[in-house]
C-alpha positions in Angstrom: 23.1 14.6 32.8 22.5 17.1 30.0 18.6 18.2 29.5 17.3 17.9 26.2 18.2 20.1 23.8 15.4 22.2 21.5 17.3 20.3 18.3 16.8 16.8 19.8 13.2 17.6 21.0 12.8 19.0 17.5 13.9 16.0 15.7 11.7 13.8 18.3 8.6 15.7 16.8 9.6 14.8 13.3 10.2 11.7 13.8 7.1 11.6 15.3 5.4 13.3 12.6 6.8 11.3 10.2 5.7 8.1 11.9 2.1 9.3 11.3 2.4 9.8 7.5 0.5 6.6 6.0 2.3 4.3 3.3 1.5 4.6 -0.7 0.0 1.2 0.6 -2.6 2.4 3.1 -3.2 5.5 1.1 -4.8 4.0 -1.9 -7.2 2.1 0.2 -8.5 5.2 1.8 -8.0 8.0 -0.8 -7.4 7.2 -4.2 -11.2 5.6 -4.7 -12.6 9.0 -3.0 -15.1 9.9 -5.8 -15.5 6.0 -6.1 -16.6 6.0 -2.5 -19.0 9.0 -3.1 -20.3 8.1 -6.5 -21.7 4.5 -4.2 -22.9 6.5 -1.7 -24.8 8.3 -3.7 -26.3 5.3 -5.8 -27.3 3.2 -2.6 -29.4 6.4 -1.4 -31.6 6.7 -4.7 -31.8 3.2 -5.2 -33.2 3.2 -0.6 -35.5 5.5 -2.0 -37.0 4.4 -5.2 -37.2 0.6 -3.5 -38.9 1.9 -0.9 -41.6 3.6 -3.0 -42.2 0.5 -5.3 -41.9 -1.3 -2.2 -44.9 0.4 -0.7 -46.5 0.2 -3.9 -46.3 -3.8 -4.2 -47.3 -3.9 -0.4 -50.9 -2.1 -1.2 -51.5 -4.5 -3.9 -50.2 -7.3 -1.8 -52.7 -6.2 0.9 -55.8 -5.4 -1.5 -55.1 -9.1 -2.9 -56.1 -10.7 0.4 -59.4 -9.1 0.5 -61.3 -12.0 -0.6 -59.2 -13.9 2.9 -55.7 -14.4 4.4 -53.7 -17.1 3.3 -51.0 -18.3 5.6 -48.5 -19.5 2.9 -49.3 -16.1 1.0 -48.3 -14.2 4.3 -45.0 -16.6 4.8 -44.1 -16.0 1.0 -44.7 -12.1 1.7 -42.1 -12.2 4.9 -39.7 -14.0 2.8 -39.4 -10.9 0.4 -40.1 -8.1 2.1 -37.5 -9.2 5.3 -34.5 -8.8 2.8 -36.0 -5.7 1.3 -36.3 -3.8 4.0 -32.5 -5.6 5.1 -31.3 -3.8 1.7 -33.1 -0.9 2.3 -31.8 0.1 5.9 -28.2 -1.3 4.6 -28.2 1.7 1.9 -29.4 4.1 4.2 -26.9 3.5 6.6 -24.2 3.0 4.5 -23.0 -0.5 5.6 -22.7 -4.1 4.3 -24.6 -2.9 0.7 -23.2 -5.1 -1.6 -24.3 -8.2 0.8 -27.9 -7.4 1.5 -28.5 -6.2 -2.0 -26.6 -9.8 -3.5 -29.2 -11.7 -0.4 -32.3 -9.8 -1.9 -31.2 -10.0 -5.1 -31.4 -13.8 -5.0 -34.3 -14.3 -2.8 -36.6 -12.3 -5.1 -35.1 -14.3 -8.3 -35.9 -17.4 -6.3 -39.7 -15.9 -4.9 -40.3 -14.7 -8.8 -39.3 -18.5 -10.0 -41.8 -19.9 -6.9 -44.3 -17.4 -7.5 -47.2 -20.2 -8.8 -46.5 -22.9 -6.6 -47.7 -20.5 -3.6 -50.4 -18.4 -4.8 -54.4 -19.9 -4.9 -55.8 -21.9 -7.9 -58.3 -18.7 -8.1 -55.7 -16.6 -8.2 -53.6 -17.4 -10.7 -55.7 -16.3 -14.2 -55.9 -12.7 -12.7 -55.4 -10.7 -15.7 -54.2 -7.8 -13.5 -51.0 -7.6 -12.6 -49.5 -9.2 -8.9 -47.8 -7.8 -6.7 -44.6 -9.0 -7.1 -43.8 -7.5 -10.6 -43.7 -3.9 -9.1 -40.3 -5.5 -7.3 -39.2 -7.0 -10.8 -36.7 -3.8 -11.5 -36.1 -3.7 -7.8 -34.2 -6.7 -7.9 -32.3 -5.5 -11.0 -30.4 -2.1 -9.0 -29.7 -4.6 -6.3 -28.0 -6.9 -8.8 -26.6 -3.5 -9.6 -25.2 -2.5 -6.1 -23.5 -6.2 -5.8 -22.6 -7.9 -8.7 -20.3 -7.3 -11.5 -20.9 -5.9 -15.0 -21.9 -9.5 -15.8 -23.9 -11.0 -13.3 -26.4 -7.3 -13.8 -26.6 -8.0 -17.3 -27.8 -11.6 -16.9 -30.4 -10.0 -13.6 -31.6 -7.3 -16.1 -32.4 -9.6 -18.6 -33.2 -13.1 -16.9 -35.9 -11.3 -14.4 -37.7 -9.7 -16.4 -38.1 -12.6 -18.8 -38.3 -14.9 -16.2 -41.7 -13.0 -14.8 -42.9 -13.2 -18.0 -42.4 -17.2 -18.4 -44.1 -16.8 -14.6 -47.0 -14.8 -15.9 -47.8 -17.1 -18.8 -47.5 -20.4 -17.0 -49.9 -18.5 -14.9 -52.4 -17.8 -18.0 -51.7 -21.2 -19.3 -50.6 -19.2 -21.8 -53.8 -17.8 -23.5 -53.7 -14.8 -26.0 -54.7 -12.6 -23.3 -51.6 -13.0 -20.6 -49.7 -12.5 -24.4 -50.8 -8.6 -24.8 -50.1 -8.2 -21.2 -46.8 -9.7 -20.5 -45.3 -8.9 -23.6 -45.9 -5.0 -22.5 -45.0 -5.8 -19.2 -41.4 -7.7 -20.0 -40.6 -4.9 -22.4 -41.0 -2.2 -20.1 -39.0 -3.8 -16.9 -36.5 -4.5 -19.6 -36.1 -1.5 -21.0 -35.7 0.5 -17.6 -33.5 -2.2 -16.1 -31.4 -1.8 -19.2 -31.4 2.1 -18.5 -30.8 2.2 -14.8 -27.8 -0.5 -14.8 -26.1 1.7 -18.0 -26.5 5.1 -15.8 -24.9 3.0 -13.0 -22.0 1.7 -15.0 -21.8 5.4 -16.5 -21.6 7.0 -13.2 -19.1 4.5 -11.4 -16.9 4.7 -15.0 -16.1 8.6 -14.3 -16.1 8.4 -11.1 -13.1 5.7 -11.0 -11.8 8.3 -14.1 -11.4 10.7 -11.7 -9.9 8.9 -9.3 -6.9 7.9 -11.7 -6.7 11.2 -12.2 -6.4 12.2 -9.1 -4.1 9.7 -7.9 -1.5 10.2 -11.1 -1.7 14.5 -10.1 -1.3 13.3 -6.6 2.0 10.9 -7.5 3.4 13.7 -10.0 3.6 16.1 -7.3 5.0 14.0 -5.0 8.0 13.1 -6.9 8.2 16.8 -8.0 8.3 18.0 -4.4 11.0 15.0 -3.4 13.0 16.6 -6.3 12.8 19.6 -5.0 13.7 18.4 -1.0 16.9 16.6 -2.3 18.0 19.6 -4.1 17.5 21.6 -1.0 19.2 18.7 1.0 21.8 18.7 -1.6 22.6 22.6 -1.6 22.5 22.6 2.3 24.8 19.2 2.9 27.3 21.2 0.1 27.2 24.6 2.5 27.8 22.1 5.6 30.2 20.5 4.3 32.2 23.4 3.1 31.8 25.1 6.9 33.5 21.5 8.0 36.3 21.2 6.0 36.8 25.1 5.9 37.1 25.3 10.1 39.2 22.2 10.4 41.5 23.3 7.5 42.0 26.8 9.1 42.1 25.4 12.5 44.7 23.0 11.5 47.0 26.2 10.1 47.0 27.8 13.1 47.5 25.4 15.2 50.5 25.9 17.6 50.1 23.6 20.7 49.6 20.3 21.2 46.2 21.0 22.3 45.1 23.2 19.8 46.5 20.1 17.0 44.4 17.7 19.0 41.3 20.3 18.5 42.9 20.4 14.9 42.8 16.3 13.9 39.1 15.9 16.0 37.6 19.0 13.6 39.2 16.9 10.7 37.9 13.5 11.7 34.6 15.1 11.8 34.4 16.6 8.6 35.7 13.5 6.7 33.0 11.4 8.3 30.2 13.8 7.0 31.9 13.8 3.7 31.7 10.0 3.8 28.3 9.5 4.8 26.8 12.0 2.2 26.9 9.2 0.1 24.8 6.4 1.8 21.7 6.7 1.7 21.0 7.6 5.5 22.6 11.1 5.5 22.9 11.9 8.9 25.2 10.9 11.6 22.8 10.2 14.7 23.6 9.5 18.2 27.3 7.6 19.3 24.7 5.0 21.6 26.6 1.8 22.1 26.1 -0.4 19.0 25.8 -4.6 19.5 28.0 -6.3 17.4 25.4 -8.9 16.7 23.3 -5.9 15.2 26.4 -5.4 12.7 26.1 -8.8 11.7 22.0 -7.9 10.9 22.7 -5.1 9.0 25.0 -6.5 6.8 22.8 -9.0 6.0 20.4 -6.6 5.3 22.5 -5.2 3.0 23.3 -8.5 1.2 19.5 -9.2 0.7 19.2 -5.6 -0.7 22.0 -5.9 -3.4 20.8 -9.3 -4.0 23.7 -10.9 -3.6 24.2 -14.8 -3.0 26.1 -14.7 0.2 26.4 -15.4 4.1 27.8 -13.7 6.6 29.8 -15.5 9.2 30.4 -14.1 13.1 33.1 -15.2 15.2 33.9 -13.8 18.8 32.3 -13.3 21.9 29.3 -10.2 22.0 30.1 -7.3 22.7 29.1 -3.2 21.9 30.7 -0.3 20.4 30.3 2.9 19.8 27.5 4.3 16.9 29.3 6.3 14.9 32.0 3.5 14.5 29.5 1.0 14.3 27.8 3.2 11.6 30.8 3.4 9.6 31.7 0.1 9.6 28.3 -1.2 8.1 28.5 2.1 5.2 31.9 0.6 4.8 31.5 -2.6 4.6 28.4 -2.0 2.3 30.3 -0.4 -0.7 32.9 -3.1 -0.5 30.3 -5.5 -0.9 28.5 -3.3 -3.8 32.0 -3.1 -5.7 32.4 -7.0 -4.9 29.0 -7.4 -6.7 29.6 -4.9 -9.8 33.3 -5.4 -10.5 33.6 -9.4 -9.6 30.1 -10.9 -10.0 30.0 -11.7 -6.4 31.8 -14.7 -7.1 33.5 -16.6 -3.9 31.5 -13.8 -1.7 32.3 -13.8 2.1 31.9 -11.7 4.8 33.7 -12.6 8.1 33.0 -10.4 11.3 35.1 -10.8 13.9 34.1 -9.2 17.3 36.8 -8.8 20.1 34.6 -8.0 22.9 33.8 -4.5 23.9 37.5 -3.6 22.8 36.9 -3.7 19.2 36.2 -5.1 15.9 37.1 -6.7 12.5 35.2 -6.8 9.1 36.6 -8.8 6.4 34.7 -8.7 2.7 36.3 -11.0 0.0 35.7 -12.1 -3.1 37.4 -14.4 -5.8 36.9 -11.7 -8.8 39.9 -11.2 -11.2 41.1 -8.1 -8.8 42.4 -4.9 -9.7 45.7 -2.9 -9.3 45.6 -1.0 -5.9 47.9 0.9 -7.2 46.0 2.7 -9.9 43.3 3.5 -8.4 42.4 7.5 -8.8 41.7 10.0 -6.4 38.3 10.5 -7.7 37.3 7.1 -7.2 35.0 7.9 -4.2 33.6 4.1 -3.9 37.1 3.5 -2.2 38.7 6.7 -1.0 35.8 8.4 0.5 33.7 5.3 0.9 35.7 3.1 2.7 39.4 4.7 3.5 38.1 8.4 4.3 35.0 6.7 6.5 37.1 4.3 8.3 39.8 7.4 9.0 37.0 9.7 10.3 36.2 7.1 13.0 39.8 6.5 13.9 39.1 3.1 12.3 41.3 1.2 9.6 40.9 0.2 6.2 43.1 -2.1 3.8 42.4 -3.6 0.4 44.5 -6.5 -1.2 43.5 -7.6 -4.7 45.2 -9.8 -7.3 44.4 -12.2 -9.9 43.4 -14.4 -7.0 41.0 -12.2 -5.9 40.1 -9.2 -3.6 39.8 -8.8 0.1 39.0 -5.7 2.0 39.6 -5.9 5.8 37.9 -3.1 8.2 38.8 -2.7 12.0 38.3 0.1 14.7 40.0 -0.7 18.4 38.7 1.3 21.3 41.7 3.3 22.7 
């Protein structure tokens, strides 16, 4: 057995390489929204640390309001805010599950703010001063901010503040007093709600701006460098190709023996197979591994689902394997009859019949019930049949006929084994 060679062990590694490249896809999920990504970052981290001082804030006043005693419902109501806070707050800090502690908060405090007088003492309520649950009033507004849409902070950043003001003058029984207050009070946590969701919309706006950007630079430099690797591929499959044709033709001049004709005809089938597969779409020949005939059958339906085509194609025969490169012709054969079936007869009457004989061979029949052409006529530069189908079949030692009339067209491939 031959040891590996340093081409096949090279194109192991690109194939390997290759393997690892992530799909358009997976790409946009983790790259395109990078600024996105960093822009949230950065707004969860302000708003951890401006919660956290208005939270400590609102916990002094919360404690210097139980001087006069503890009440147990006071305490419970206290725990039932500050255990999402501090959820929100170590969330945005850490950097995970934002959005869904902010949303809990978000709605827990609405919900504390709308229960506020049911739970506070009747001695309580007329306090001029202001409780401690209005220093979380614009606390609740960035963590509308952090989870909801554009909407649901517009309705936060104006429903809270409003709604502590309802709160405040429930609370007052709504005397002239709690007026003066509350009236400053609502304005203000209006006004910098207002501000802090616009700076967040701003932010998040330019951020996803420069994402697009990025991502349309990104894609035009991709297709420019896939220009520029088929042109290469192009120019070096032309120099190849010329090499090919250019041995076999000067081998088959000088030719003299039967030996050196044999040598001649192999260098020739070889060259018109890689001048028949530079037009599919997988360039290169690969390896001559045994090929199922039941894989055949796969590919060409493969091929009819690509095309589009309205179609089925039948098996007959026992299993059996043959070569690759045969195999490989037959399908890139079979292929363009179909694709001339398709753009020259509609695909009307469509039907592909392989035949498998076993490990000794196989037969390919594509047919159609078009209006059929004159075999006859057909040029030389009409590479759909003569390189794609005759020349390809011929480079494989394989055969190729095509009978059309006004009945229709059918195209019958075959290779034996020897």
């Amino acid at each position: 057995m031959r040891s590996m060679g340093p081409s096949v062990q090279a194109d192991t590694v690109l194939r390997d390489a290759w393997s690892q490249i992530p799909s358009p896809g997976t790409v946009g999920t983790e790259f395109e929204r990078f600024t996105g990504k960093r822009m949230e970052r950065i707004l969860a981290t302000v708003v951890a640390i401006g919660s956290a001082m208005l939270g400590v804030q609102a916990l002094f006043a919360a404690i210097g309001g139980m001087s006069e005693g503890v009440s147990t419902v006071r305490v419970i109501f206290m725990v039932i805010v500050y255990v999402p806070l501090i959820a929100m707050l170590v969330a945005c800090v850490i950097g995970r599950a934002v959005p869904l502690m902010s949303g809990i908060f978000a709605v827990i405090y609405l919900a504390a703010l709308a229960a506020w007088p049911l739970v506070q003492d009747a001695s309580h309520l007329a306090t001029a001063g202001q409780p401690w649950i209005f220093f979380l009033v614009n606390v609740g507004v960035v963590a509308a901010m952090l989870a909801f849409p554009v909407r649901l902070q517009l309705i936060w950043v104006v429903g809270v503040p409003l709604l502590y003001g309802y709160v405040r003058l429930v609370e007052g029984e709504f005397t002239s007093t709690f007026w003066t207050t509350t009236a400053f009070d609502v304005s203000f946590t209006l006004i910098l709600g207002i501000v802090l969701v616009s700076l967040g919309w701003m932010f998040r706006s330019v951020a996803a701006g420069v994402d697009e950007a990025r991502g349309r630079a990104v894609a035009s430099y991709a297709a420019a460098a896939a220009d520029v690797a088929a042109e290469e591929e192009r120019v070096a499959m032309a120099a190849l190709m010329h090499d090919s044709v250019l041995a076999a033709l000067i081998a088959a001049e000088r030719a003299d023996t039967d030996r050196a004709r044999d040598l001649a005809v192999a260098m020739a089938k070889e060259a018109l197979t890689r001048l028949a597969n530079t037009e599919a779409t997988i360039a290169q020949e690969g390896s001559d591994a045994p090929v199922g005939i039941a894989q055949i059958v796969i590919e060409l339906r493969r091929a009819l689902s690509e095309i589009g085509a309205d179609a089925i194609v039948e098996e007959r025969g026992g299993a059996g394997q043959i070569p690759g490169r045969p195999a490989r012709a037959l399908v890139l054969a079979a292929r363009q009859a179909i694709g001339n079936a398709v753009a020259h007869a509609g695909g009307r009457g469509l039907h592909i019949l392989v035949t498998g004989h076993g490990d000794e061979g196989i037969t390919v029949t594509v047919s159609d019930t078009g209006p059929g052409f004159n075999t006859d006529e057909i040029g030389e530069d009409r590479l759909g049949i003569s390189a794609s189908i005759l020349a390809r079949m011929a480079g494989v030692a394989g055969s190729a006929t095509i009978d059309s009339d006004s009945a229709g067209t059918t195209v019958v491939l075959g290779w034996e084994r020897e």
